[in-house]
C-alpha positions as CSV (number, residue, x, y, z in Angstrom):
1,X,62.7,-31.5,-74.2
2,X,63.1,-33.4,-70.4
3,X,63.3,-31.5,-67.8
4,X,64.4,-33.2,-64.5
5,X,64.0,-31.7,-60.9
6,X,66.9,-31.6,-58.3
7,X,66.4,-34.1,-55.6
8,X,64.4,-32.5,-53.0
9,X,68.0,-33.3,-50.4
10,X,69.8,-31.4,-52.9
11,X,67.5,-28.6,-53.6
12,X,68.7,-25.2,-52.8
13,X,66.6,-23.7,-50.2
14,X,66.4,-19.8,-49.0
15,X,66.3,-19.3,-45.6
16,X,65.9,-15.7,-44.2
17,X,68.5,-14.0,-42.3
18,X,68.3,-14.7,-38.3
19,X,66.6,-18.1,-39.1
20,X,67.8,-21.3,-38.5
21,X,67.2,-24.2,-41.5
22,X,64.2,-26.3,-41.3
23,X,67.0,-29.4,-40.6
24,X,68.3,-27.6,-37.5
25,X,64.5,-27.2,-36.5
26,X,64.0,-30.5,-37.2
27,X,66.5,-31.5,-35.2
28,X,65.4,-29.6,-32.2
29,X,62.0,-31.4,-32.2
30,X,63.2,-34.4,-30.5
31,X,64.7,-32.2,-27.7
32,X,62.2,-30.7,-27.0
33,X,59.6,-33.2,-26.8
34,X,62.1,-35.2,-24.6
35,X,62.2,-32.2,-22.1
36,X,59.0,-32.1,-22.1
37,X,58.4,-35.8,-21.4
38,X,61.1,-35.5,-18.7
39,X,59.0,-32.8,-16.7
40,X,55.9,-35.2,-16.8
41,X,57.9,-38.1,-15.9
42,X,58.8,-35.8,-12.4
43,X,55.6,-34.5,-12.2
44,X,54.0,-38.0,-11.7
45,X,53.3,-38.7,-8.2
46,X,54.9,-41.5,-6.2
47,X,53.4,-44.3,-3.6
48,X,54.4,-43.2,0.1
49,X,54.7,-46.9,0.8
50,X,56.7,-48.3,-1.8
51,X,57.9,-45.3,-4.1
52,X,56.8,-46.6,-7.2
53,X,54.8,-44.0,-9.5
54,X,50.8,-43.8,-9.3
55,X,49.5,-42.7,-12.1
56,X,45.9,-43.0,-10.5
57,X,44.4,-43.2,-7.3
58,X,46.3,-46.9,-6.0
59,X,49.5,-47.6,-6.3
60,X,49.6,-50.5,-8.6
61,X,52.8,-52.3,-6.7
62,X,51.4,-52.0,-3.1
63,X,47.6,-51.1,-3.4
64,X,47.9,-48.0,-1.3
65,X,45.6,-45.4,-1.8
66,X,46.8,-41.8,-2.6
67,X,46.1,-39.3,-0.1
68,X,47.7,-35.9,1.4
69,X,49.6,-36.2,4.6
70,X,46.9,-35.7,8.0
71,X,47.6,-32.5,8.8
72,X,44.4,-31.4,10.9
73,X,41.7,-33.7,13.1
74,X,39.0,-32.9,10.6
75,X,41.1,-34.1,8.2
76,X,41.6,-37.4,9.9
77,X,38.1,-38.1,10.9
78,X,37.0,-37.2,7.4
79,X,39.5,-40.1,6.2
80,X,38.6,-42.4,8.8
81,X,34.5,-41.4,8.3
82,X,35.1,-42.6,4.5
83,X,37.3,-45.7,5.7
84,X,34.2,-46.8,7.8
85,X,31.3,-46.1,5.0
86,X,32.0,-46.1,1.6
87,X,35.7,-46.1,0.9
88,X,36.5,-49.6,2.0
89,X,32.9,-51.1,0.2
90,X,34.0,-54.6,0.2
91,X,33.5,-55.3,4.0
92,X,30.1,-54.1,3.7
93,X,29.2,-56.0,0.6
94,X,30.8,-59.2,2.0
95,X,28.6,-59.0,4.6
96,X,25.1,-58.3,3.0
97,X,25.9,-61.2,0.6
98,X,27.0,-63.2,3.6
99,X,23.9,-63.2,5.3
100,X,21.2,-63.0,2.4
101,X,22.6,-64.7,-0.5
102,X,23.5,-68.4,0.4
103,X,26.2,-70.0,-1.7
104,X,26.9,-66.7,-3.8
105,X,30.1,-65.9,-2.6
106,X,31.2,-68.9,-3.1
107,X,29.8,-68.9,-6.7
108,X,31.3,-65.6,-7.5
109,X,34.8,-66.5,-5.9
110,X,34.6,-70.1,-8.0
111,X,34.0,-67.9,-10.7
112,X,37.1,-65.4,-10.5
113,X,35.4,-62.1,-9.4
114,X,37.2,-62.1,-6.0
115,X,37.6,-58.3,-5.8
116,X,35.4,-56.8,-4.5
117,X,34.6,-59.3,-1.5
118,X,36.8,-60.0,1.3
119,X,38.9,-63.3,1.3
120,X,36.8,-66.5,2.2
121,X,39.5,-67.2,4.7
122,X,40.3,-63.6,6.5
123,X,36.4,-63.1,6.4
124,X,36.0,-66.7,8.3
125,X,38.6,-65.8,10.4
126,X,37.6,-62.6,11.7
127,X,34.0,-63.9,12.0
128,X,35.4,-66.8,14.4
129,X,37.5,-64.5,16.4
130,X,34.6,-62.3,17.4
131,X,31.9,-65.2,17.3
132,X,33.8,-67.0,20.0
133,X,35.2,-63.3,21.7
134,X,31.0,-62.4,21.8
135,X,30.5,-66.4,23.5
136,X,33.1,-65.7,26.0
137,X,31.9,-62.3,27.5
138,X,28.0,-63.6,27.6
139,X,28.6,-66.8,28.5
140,X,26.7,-68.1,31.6
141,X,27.3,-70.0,34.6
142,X,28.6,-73.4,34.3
143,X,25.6,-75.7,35.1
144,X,25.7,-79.8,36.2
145,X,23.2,-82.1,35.3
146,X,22.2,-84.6,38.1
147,X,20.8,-87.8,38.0
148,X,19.6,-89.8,40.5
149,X,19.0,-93.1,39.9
150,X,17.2,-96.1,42.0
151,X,18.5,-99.6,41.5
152,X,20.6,-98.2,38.5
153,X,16.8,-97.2,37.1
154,X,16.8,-92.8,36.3
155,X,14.5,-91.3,39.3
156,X,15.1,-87.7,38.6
157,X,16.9,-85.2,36.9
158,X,18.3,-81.6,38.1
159,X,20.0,-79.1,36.5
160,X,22.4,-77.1,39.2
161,X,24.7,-74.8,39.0
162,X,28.5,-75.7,39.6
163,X,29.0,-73.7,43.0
164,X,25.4,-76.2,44.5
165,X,26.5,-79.5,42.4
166,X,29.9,-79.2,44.5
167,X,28.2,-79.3,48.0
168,X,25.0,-81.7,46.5
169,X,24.1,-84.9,45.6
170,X,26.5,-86.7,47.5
171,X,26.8,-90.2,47.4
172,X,28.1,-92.8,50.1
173,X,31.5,-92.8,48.2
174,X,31.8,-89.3,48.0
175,X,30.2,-87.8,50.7
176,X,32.3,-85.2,53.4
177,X,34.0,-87.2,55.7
178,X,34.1,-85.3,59.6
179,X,36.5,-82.9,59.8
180,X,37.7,-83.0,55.9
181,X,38.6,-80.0,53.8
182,X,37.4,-79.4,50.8
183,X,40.7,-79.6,49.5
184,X,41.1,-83.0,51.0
185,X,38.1,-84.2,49.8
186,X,39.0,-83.1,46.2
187,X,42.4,-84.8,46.5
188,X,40.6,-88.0,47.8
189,X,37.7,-87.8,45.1
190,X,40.1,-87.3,42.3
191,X,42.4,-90.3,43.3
192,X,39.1,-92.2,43.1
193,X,39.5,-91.7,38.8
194,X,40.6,-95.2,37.6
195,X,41.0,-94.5,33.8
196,X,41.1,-98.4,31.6
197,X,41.9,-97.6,28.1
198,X,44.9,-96.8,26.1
199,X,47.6,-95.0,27.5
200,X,46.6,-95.6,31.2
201,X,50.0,-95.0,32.7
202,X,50.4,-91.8,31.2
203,X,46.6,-90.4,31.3
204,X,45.7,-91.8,34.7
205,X,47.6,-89.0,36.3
206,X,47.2,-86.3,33.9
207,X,43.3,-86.9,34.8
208,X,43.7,-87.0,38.3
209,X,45.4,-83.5,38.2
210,X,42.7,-81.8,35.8
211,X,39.9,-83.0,38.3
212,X,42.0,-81.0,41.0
213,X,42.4,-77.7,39.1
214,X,38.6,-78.2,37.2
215,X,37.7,-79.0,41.3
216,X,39.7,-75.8,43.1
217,X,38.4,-72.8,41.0
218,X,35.0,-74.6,40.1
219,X,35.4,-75.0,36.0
220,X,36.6,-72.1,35.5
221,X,40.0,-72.3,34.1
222,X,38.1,-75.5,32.2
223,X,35.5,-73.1,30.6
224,X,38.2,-70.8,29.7
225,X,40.4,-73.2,27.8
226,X,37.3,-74.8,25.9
227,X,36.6,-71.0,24.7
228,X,39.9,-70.6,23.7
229,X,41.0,-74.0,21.9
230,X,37.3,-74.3,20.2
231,X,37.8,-72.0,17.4
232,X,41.3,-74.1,16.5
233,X,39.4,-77.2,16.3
234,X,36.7,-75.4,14.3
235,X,38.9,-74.5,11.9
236,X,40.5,-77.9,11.6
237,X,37.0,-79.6,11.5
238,X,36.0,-78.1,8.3
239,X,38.5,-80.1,5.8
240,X,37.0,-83.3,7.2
241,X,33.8,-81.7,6.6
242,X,35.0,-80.6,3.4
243,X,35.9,-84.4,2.0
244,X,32.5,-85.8,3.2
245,X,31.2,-82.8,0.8
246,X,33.5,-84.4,-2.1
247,X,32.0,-88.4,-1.2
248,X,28.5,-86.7,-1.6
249,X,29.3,-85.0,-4.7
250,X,31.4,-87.3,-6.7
251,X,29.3,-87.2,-9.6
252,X,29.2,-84.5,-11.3
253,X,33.5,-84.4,-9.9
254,X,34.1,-81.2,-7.8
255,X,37.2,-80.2,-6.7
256,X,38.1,-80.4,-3.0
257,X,38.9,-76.8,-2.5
258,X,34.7,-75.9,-4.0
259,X,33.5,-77.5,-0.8
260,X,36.1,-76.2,1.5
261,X,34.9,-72.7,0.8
262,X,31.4,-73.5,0.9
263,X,31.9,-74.5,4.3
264,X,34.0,-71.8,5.3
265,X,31.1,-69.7,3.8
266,X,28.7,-71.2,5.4
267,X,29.7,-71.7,9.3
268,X,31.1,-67.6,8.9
269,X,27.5,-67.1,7.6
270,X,26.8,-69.5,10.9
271,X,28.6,-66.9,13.5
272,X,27.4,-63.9,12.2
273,X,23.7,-65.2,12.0
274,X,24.2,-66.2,15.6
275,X,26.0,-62.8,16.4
276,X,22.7,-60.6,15.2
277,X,20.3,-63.2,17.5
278,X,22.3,-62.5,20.3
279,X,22.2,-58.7,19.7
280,X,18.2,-58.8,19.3
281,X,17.9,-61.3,22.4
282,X,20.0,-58.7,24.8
283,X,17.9,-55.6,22.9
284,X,14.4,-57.2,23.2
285,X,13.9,-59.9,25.7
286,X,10.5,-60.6,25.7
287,X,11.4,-61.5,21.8
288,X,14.3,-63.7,22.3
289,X,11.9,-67.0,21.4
290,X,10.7,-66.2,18.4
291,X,14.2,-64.9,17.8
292,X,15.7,-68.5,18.5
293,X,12.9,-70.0,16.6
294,X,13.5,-67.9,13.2
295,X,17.3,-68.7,13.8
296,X,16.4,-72.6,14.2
297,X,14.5,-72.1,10.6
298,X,17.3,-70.0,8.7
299,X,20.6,-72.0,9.0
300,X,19.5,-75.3,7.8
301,X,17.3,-73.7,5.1
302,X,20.8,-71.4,4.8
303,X,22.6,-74.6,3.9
304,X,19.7,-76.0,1.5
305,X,20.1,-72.6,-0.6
306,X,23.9,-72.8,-0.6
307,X,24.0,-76.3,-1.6
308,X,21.5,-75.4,-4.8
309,X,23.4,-72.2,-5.9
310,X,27.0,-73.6,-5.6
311,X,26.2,-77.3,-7.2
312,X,22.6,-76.6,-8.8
313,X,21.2,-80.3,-8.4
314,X,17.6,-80.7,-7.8
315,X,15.6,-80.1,-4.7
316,X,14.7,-83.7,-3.7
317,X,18.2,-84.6,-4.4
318,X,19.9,-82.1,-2.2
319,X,17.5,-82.0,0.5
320,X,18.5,-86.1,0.8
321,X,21.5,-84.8,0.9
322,X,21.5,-82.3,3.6
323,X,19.7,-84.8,5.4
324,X,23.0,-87.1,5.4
325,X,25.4,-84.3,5.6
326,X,23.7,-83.1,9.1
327,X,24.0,-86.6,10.3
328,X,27.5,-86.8,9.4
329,X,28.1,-83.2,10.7
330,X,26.2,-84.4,14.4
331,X,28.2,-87.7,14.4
332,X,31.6,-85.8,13.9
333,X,30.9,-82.5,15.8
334,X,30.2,-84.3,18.8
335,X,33.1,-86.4,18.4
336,X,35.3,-83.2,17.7
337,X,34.1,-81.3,21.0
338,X,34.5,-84.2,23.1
339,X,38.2,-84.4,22.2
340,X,38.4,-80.4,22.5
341,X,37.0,-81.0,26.1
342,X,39.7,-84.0,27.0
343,X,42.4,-82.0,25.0
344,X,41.3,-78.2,27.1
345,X,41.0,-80.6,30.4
346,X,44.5,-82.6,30.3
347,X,46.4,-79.1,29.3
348,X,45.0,-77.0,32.0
């Protein structure tokens, strides 16, 4: 004899008075996990900044952190204690391996693990900004150098300062005439400027008229736009720097943006190296020489260790060709501050 069971849907089932049926329970699962769900959805905080929700400690959309409101003054120097030490890390470790790892950031920013390092260009930037800001407030007086020849043969050599070279060392041609001015003399000097190349109409003048303003406040407005339009041409200087790199290295190929940060590495490496001398010059004088001299050894072996770690060719090999690059770098800085200077001089 077969006996078959009742499908367990059809089964009859005895639920106790005051209960509800498993199904109606069932049903009210969803429910409540939903509510619940709902109240951890509201409970999740949101970014001050943006509103979107942060589950953790940044907000994912902005990169804020998440902090309480300031409501006291130790609150807000306790923030702004961590801001300087620990909190914001990267600064900190940008700098270290700035100034005692040649080529590493580089390597590591080539290599994708940007993160935790400040941007090659913001870190450059800032760098330059206070490099040039540090130049401007200890910079000294302008000086001349005077030569003095005899039948077109050097005789002697004298460094002045600006405010002496004015009133010495005149020649026959420009020597006080009775009862001049100095302005008149200026204005008569000036007009002696006969400039023979291209453009002579148009720069004849413009020269004439810087040699009256460099002339009436003694280089200072001169000195000041040199400061101030130096970093610009700094900046522009490294691509060309950048695709004498690329000649060098054309075998193994590298792209043109791995040399452009190397360089932009390197010359922030530059300023803040020259940053620190000038700190230990103005804290211990009588040290400022061997100071100058450690500096004078660092950069270019600086360069030497950057050019191994970033492009890992042999020593003979890149010592030939830091060698070339320094020549190159002379050649073309020289020829990129003298048309700073003309460039600062005409738009004074």
């Amino acid at each position: 004899m077969t006996t078959t069971a009742a499908p367990p849907a059809e089964r009859n089932l005895t639920v106790p008075a005051g209960s509800s049926p498993p199904a109606a329970a069932a049903a009210s699962t969803p429910t409540a996990t939903t509510a619940v769900n709902s109240t951890a959805a509201t409970s999740v905080l949101r970014c001050d900044n943006c509103g979107a929700p942060v589950p953790g400690r940044y907000c994912a959309a902005c990169g804020q952190r998440v902090e309480p409101p300031v409501h006291s003054l130790w609150h807000f120097l306790t923030v702004a204690a961590e801001d300087l030490t620990h909190a914001d890390s990267r600064l900190w470790r940008t700098l270290a391996a700035l100034l005692f790892k040649p080529g590493y950031l580089t390597r590591e920013f080539l290599a994708g693990r940007r993160a935790r390092y400040l941007p090659p260009v913001r870190l450059y930037l800032v760098l330059s900004v206070a490099f040039f800001l540090c130049a401007t407030l200890g910079h000294r007086q302008p000086r001349v150098v005077e030569i003095t020849t005899d039948h077109g043969a050097p005789k002697a050599v004298h460094v002045r300062p600006l405010e002496e070279a004015a009133g010495a060392g005149d020649t026959a041609a420009g020597a006080a005439k009775p009862a001049e001015t100095l302005e008149q003399r200026s204005q008569r000097e000036c007009a002696l400027i006969d400039y023979q190349g291209p453009g002579q109409a148009r720069l004849t003048p413009a020269i004439r008229d810087a040699c009256l303003k460099i002339r009436a406040d003694k280089g200072r407005s001169l000195q000041e736009a040199l400061y101030h339009n130096m970093p610009r041409a700094m900046f522009l200087f490294l691509p060309l720097l950048a695709g004498a790199m690329m000649l060098m290295y054309w075998r193994p190929r590298h792209y043109y943006v791995e040399h452009l940060l190397l360089f932009v590495h390197n010359h922030a490496a530059v300023f803040l190296v020259l940053m620190l001398a000038w700190g230990l010059s103005a804290l211990m004088p009588r040290a400022a020489g061997w100071v100058d001299f450690a500096v004078t050894l660092y950069i270019p072996w600086y360069v030497y260790r950057s050019m191994r770690v970033v492009y890992g060719q042999a020593r003979g090999l890149t010592l030939g060709k830091l060698v070339l690059l320094s020549f190159f770098y002379l050649v073309s800085g020289a020829v990129m501050f003298t048309l700073t200077f003309v460039y600062s001089a005409l738009t004074l």
